[in-house]
C-alpha positions as CSV (number, residue, x, y, z in Angstrom):
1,X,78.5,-34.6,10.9
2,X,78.2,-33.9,14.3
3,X,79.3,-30.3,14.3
4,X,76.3,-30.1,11.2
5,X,73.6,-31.6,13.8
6,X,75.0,-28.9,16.4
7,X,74.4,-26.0,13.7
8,X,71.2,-27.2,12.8
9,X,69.6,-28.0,16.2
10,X,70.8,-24.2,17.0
11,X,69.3,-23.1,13.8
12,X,65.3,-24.7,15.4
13,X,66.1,-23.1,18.3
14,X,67.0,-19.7,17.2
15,X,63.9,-19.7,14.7
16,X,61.2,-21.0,17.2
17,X,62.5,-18.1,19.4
18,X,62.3,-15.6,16.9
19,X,58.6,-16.8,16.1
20,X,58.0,-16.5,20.2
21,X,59.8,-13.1,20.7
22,X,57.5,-11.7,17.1
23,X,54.3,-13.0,18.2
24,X,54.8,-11.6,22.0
25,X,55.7,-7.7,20.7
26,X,53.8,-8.1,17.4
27,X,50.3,-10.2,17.9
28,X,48.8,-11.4,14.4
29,X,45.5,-9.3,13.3
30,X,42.1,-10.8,14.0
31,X,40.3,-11.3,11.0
32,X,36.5,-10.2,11.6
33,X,34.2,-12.6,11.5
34,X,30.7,-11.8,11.1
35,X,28.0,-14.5,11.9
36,X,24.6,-13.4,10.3
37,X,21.0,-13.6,11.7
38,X,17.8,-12.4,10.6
39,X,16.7,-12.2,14.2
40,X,19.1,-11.6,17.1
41,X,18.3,-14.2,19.6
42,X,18.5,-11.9,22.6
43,X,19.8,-8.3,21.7
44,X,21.1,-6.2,24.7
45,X,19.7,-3.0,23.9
46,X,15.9,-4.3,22.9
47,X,13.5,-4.8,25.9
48,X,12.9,-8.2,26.6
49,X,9.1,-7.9,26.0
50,X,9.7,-7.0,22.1
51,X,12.1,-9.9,22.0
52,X,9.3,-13.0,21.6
53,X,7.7,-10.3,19.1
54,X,10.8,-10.2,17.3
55,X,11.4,-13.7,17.0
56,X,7.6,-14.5,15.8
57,X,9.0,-12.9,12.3
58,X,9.9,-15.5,9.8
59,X,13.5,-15.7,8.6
60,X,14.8,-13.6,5.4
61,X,12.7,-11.1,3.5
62,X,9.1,-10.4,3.5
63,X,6.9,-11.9,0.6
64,X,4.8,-9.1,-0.6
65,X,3.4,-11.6,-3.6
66,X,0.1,-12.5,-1.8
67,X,-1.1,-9.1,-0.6
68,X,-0.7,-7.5,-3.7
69,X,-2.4,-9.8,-5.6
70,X,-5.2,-9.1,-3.3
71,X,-4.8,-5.3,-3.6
72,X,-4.0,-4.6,-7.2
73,X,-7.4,-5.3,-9.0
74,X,-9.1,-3.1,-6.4
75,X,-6.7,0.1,-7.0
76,X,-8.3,2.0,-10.4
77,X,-6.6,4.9,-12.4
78,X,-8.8,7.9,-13.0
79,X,-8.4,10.2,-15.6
80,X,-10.0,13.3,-15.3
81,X,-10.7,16.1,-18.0
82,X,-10.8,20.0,-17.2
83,X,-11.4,23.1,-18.9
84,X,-8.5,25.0,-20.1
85,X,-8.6,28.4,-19.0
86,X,-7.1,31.3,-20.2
87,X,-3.6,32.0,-21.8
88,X,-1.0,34.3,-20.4
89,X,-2.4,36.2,-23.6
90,X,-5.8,36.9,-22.8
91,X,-7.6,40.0,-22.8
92,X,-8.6,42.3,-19.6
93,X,-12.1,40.6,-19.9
94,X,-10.4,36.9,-20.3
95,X,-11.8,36.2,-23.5
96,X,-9.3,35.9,-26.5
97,X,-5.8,37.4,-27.9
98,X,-4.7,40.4,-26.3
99,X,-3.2,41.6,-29.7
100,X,-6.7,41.0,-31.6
101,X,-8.3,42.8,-28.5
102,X,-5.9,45.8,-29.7
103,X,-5.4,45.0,-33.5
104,X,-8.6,43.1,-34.4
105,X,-8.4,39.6,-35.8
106,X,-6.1,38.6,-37.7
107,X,-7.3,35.8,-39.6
108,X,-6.1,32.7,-38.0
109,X,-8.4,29.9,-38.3
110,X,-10.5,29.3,-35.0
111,X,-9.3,25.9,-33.2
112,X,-11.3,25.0,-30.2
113,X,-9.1,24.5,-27.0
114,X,-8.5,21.0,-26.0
115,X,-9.3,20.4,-22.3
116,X,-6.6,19.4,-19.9
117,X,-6.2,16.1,-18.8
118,X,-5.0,15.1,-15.4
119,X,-4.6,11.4,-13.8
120,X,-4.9,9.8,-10.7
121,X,-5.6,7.1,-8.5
122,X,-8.5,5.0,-6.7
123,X,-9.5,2.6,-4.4
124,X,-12.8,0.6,-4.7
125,X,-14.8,0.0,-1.6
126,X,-17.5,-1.8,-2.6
127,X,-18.5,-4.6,-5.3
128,X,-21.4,-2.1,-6.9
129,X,-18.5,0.6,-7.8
130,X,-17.9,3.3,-4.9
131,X,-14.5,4.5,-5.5
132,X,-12.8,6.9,-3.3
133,X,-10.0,9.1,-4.6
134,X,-8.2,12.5,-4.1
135,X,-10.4,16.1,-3.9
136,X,-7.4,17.0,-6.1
137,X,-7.8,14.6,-8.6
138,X,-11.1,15.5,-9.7
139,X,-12.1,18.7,-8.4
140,X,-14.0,20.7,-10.8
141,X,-13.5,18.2,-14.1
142,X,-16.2,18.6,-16.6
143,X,-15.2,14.2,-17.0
144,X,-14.0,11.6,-14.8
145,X,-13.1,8.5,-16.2
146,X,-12.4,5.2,-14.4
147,X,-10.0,2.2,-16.1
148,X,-10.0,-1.2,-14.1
149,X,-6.8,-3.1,-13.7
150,X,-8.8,-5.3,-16.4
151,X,-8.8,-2.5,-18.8
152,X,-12.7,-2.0,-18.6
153,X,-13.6,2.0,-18.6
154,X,-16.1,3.5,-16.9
155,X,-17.5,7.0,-17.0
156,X,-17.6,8.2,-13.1
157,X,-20.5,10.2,-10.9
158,X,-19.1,12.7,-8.5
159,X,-21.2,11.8,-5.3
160,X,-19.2,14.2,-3.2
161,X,-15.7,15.9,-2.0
162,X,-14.4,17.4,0.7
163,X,-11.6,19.8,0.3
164,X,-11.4,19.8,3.7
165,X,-9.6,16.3,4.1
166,X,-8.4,16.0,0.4
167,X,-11.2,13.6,-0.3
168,X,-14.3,12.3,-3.0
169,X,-16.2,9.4,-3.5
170,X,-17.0,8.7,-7.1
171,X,-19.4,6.1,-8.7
172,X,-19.8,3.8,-11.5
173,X,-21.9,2.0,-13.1
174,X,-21.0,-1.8,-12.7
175,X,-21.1,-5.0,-10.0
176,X,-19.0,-7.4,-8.8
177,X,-16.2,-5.7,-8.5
178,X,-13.3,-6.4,-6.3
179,X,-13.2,-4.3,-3.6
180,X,-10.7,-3.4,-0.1
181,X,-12.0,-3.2,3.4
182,X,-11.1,-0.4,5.4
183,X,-8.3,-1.2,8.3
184,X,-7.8,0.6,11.7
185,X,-5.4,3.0,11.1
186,X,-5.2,3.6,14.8
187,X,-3.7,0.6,15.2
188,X,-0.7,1.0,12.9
189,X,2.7,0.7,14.3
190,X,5.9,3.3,13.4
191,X,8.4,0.5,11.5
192,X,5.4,-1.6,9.9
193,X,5.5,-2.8,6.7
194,X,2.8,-1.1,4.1
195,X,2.4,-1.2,0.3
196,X,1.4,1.7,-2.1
197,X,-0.9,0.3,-5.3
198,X,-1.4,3.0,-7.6
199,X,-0.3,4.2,-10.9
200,X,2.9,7.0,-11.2
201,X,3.5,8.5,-14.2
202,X,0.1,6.5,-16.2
203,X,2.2,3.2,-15.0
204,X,-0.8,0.9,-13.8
205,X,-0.9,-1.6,-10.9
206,X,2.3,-0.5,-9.7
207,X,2.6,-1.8,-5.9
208,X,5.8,-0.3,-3.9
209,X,6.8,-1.4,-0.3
210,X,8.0,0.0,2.6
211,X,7.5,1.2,6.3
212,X,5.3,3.4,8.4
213,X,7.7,6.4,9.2
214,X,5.6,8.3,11.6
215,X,1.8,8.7,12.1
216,X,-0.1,12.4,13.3
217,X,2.4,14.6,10.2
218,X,1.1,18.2,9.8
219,X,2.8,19.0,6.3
220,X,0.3,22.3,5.5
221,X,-0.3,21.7,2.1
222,X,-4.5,21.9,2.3
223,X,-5.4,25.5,2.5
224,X,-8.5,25.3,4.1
225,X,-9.1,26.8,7.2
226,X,-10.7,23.7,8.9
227,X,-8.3,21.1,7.0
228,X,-7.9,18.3,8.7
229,X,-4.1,17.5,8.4
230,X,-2.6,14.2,10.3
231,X,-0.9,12.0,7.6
232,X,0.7,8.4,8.1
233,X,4.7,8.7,7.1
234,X,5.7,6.0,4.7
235,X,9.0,6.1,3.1
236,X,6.8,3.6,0.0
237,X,7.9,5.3,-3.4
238,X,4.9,7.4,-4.6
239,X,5.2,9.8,-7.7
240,X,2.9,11.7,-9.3
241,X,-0.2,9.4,-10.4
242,X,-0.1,7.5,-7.1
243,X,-2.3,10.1,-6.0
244,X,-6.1,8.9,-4.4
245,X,-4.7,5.1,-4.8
246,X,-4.2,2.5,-1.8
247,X,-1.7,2.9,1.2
248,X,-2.4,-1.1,2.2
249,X,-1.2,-3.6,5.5
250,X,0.0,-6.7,5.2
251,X,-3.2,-8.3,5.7
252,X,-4.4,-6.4,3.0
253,X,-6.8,-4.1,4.6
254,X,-6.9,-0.3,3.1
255,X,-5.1,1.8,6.1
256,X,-4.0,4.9,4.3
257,X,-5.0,7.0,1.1
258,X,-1.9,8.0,-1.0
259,X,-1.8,12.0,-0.9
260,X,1.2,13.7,-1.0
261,X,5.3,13.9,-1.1
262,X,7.7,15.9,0.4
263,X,10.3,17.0,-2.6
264,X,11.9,19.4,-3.5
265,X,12.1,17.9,-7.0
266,X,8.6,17.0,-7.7
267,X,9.3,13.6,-8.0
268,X,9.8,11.1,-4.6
269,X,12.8,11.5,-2.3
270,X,11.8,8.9,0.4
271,X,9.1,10.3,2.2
272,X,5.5,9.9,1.1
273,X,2.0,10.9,3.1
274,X,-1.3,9.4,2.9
275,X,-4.6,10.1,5.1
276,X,-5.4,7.6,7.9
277,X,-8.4,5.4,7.0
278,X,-10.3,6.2,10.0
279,X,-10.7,9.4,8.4
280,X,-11.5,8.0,4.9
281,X,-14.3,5.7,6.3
282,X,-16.1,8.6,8.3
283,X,-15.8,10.7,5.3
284,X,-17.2,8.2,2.6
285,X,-19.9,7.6,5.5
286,X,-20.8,11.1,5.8
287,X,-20.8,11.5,1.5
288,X,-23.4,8.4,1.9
289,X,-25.8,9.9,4.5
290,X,-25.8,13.4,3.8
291,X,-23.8,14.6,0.5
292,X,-21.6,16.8,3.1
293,X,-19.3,16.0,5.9
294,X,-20.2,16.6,8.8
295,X,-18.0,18.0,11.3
296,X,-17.8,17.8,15.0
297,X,-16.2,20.7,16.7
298,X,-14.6,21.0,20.0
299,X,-14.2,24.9,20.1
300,X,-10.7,25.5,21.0
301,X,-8.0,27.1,19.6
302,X,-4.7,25.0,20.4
303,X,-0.8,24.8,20.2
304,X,1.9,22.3,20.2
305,X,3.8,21.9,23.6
306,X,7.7,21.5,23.8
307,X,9.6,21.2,27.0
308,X,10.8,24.5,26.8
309,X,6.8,26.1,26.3
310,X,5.8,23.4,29.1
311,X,8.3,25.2,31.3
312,X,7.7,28.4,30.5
313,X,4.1,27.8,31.2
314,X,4.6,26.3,34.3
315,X,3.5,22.9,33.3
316,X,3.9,19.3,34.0
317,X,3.1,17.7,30.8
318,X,5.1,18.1,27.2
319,X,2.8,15.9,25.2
320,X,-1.0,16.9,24.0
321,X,-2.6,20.2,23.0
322,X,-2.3,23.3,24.8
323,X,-5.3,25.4,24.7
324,X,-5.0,29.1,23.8
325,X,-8.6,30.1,23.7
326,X,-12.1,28.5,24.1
327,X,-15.0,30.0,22.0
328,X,-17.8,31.3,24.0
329,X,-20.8,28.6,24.1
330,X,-18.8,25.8,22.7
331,X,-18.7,22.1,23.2
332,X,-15.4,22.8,25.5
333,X,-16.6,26.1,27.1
334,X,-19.6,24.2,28.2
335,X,-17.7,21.1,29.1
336,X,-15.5,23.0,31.8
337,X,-12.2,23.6,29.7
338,X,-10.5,26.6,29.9
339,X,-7.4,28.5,28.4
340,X,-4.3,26.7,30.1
341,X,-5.6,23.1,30.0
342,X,-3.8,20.4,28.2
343,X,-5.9,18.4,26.1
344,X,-4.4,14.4,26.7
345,X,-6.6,12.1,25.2
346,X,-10.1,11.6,23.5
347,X,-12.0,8.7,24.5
348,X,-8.9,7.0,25.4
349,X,-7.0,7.7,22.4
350,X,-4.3,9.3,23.3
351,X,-3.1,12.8,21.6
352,X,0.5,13.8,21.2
353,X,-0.2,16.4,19.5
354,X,-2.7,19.3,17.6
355,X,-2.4,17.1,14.3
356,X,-3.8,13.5,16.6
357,X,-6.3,16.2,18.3
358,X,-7.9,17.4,15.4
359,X,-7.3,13.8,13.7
360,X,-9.4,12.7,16.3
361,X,-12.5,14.9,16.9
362,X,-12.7,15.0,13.0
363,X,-14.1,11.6,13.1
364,X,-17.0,12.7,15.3
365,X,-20.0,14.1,13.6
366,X,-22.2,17.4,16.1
367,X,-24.2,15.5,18.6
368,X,-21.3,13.6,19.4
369,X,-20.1,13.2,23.2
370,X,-16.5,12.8,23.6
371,X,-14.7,11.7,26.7
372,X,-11.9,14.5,27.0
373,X,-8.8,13.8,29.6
374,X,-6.8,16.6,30.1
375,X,-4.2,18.0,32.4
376,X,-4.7,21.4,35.1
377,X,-3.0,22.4,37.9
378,X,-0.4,19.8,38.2
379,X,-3.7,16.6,38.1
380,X,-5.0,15.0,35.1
381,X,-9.3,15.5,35.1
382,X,-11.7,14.5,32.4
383,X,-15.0,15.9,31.2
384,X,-17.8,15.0,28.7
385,X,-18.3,17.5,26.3
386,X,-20.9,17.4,23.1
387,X,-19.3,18.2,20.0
388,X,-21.0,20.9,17.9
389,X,-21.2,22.2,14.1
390,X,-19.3,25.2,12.1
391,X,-22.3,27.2,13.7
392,X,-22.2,26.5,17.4
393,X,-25.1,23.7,17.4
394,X,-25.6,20.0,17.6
395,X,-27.6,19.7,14.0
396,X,-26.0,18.1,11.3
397,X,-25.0,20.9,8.5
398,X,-27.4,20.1,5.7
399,X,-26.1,20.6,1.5
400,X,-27.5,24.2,1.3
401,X,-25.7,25.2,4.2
402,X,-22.5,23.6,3.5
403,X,-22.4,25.4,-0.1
404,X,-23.2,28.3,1.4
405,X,-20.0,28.5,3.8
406,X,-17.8,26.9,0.9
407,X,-18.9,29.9,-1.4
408,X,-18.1,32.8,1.3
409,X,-14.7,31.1,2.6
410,X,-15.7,31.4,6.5
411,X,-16.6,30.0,9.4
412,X,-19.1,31.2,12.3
413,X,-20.1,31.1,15.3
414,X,-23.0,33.1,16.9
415,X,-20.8,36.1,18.8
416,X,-20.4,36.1,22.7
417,X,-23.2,37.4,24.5
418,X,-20.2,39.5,26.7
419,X,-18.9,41.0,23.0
420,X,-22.5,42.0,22.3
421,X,-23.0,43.8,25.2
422,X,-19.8,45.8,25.2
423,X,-20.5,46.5,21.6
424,X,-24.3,47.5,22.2
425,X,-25.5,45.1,20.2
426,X,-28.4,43.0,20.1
427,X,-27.6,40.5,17.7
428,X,-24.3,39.2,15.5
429,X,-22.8,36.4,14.1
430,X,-18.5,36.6,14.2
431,X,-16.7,35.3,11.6
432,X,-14.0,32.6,13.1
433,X,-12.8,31.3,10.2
434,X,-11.5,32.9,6.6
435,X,-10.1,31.5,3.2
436,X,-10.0,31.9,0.1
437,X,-14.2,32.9,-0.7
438,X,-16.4,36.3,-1.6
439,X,-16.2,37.3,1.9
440,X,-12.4,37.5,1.9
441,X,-12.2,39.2,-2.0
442,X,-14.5,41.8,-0.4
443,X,-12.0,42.8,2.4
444,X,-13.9,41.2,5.7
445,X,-11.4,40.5,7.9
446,X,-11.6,37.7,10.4
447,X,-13.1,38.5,14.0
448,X,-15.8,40.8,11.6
449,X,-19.8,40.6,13.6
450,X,-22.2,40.1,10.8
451,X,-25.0,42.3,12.3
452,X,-27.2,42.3,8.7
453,X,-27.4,41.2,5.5
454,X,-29.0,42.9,2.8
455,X,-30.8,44.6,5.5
456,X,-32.4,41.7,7.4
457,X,-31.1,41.2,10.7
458,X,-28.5,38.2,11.5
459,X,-29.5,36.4,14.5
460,X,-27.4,33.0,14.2
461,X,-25.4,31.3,11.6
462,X,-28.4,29.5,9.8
463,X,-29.6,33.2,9.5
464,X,-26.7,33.6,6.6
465,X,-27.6,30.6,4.4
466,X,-31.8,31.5,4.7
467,X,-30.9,34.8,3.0
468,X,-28.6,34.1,0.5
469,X,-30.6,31.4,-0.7
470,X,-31.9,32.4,-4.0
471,X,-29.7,35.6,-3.9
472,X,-27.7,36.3,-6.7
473,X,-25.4,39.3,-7.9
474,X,-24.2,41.7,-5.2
475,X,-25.5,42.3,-1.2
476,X,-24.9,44.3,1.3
477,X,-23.3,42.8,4.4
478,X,-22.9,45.4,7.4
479,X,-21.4,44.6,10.9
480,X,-19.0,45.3,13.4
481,X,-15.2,44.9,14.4
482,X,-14.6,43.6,17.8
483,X,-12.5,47.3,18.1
484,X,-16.1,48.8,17.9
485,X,-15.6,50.0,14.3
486,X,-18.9,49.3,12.3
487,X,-17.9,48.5,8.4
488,X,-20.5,48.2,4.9
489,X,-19.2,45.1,2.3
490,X,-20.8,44.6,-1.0
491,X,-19.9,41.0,-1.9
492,X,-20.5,39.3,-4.5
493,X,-22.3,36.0,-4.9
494,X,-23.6,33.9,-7.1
């Protein structure tokens, strides 16, 4: 027995030392343990000023239920009708079958061509049925229809558009209607939470969430010349449909109107683009006053800076705009600003970029005066300059006017005095501006001096829209390049 307890006792010994001599050369794994908060009470790498910020947000998810219940009977779909136009097999003249055009008829029974439909989105603004939508949506649809989240349809006004902006304010016929306020877009924040209300693919009242990506995005996808182009960034699901229909806060205020996607599938891919509401409200405004937009213009031409431009201009700055060029007589030429400036901020707002610059000024309205900061010489300095119209002048652009520079595709400006005298000239309006229009289909080229049309002399840019009022057919539009070549155009017009 004894020699047992002797075996046994060495037995406890020898295993306890083996446990010792194992845990010394082989330590146990640490099992991870992972201790979850909505809300880190003090994170290391956040400043401690966002930290009581942080914390004010309730614990778990977001509840999304009250806000949309607020938005969704203001968002409308809007169905739009438009002519069909010609098949791959029309004639040279664009009017029926190119075989019968060669053969004859061939004794098919006539069937009149069904117009094509296209849908949409909308936002109601006020309780006696302004709704604003997409340019895109409706441009040029012989009907416009309107279906409330109630399933009442309403036949729709066009009041006005603005290609320009991607925007139109429609009307029905009805009161008491639910409606959203505008928001300050200005004050949205990168990483806050928005909805999109609108209807993808004919699916109605469909409300989406996510977060504001980035503000100020230039995506080009408005081919106007003087588009204005300075999206919000959401990564909020929007397909095709969505389009015109509500970008929305928290609090439910209207902040954004759905636009556009970037895919290369056609259908969403995460990132989504809608127009700041600041924007929205002037242009609705300006629809309201005077059936056009009016635009303020500061008169420069301007680039983005990056460190390495900044440096190899010599510069101190790496944010704002960096003027190329000002026009002669402008609002900035007047003001003091030269080529070489850096345009900082707008009365206070500050400006990052071209996108936030032209953002910015495209709220203003000619006979505006804006408080410009910018930077020169190594100093920041600010001016007050007085924004003018397309022409070079403080009056609002009136209807006539406005359909008369929407028809030619240009912009003007009454040409430098300094051009005029080297090019012996006594008068000329330059052409600063070209698109798509009957001036570009003729050949003019931009830089082009309009010196007369139809042989009466062109003085200023209100010159142009008092003779080709009531003109119709073909005129004669002669001028000259800045290179001193003098050129003849017949354009057309209708």
């Amino acid at each position: 027995m004894k020699k047992f307890l002797n075996l046994f006792f060495v037995a406890i010994l020898g295993g306890i030392a083996a446990l010792g001599i194992n845990n010394y050369f082989f330590p146990p794994a640490v099992e991870d343990v992972v201790v979850s908060h909505t809300i880190p009470h003090r994170p290391g790498n956040i400043p401690s000023s966002l930290t009581q910020h942080l914390s004010e947000f309730p614990a778990g998810l977001p509840d999304f239920t009250v806000v949309s219940e607020m938005t969704v009977n203001a968002v409308v779909h809007i169905r739009a009708e438009f002519e069909r136009r010609s098949s791959p097999h029309s004639d040279f003249f664009g009017q029926g079958d190119i075989f019968d055009f060669f053969f004859g008829p061939r004794g098919r029974p006539s069937q009149p061509q069904r117009p094509v439909i296209g849908a949409g989105s909308g936002v109601i603004l006020s309780s006696d049925g302004y709704v604003i939508t997409n340019n895109h949506v409706v441009a040029d649809a012989m009907l416009i229809e309107v279906t409330l989240n109630d399933n009442r349809i309403y036949e729709a006004s066009l009041i006005g558009s603005d290609p320009t902006t991607d925007l139109a304010l429609l009307k029905i016929e009805e009161t008491d209607l639910p409606y959203l306020s505008f928001g300050d877009s200005d004050a949205l924040k990168i990483g806050e939470w928005v909805l999109a209300v609108g209807n993808p693919f004919n699916l109605e009242s469909t409300v989406t969430a996510g977060i504001v990506s980035a503000k100020g995005r230039n995506i080009n996808i408005l081919a106007d010349t003087m588009a204005i182009e300075s999206f919000i960034q959401t990564d909020a699901a929007v397909n095709r449909g969505n389009s015109g229909g509500a970008l929305v806060n928290t609090r439910g205020e209207l902040i954004g109107i759905n636009t556009a996607i970037a895919s290369t599938t056609g259908y969403f891919t995460g990132y989504s683009f809608a127009i700041p509401s600041n924007i929205a409200m002037k242009v609705t405004e300006d629809l309201l006053e005077y059936g056009e937009v009016q635009r303020g213009m500061l008169g420069v031409t301007i680039s983005p800076l990056t460190s390495r431009y900044a440096e190899e201009k010599g510069l101190g700055v790496i944010r704002g705009a960096y003027v190329e060029r000002v026009a002669e007589n402008s609002a900035a030429d007047e003001a003091g600003i030269v080529a070489g400036d850096v345009i900082l901020a707008i009365d206070g707002i500050e400006v990052r970029n071209p996108s936030e610059l032209i953002e910015v000024v495209g709220r203003k309205r000619p006979g505006d005066e804006v408080l410009v900061r910018y930077y020169r010489n190594g100093r920041e300095r600010e001016t007050r300059a007085t924004l003018k119209n397309i022409y070079g002048e403080v009056a609002a652009v009136t209807r006539d006017v406005q359909e008369t520079v929407s028809m030619l595709g240009a912009g003007f400006e009454p040409a430098p005095e300094r051009t005029l005298q080297q090019l012996n000239l006594e008068h000329g309006v330059q052409i600063t501006a070209l698109s798509r229009g009957a001036l570009s289909n003729a050949g003019i080229r931009r830089g082009f001096i309009i010196t007369h049309i139809s042989n009466q002399a062109v003085r200023t840019p209100d010159d142009i829209a008092g003779i080709l009022e009531g003109e119709s057919g073909g005129v004669l539009i002669e001028g000259v390049y800045p290179d001193g070549r003098r050129a003849y155009y017949g354009v057309a017009v209708d």
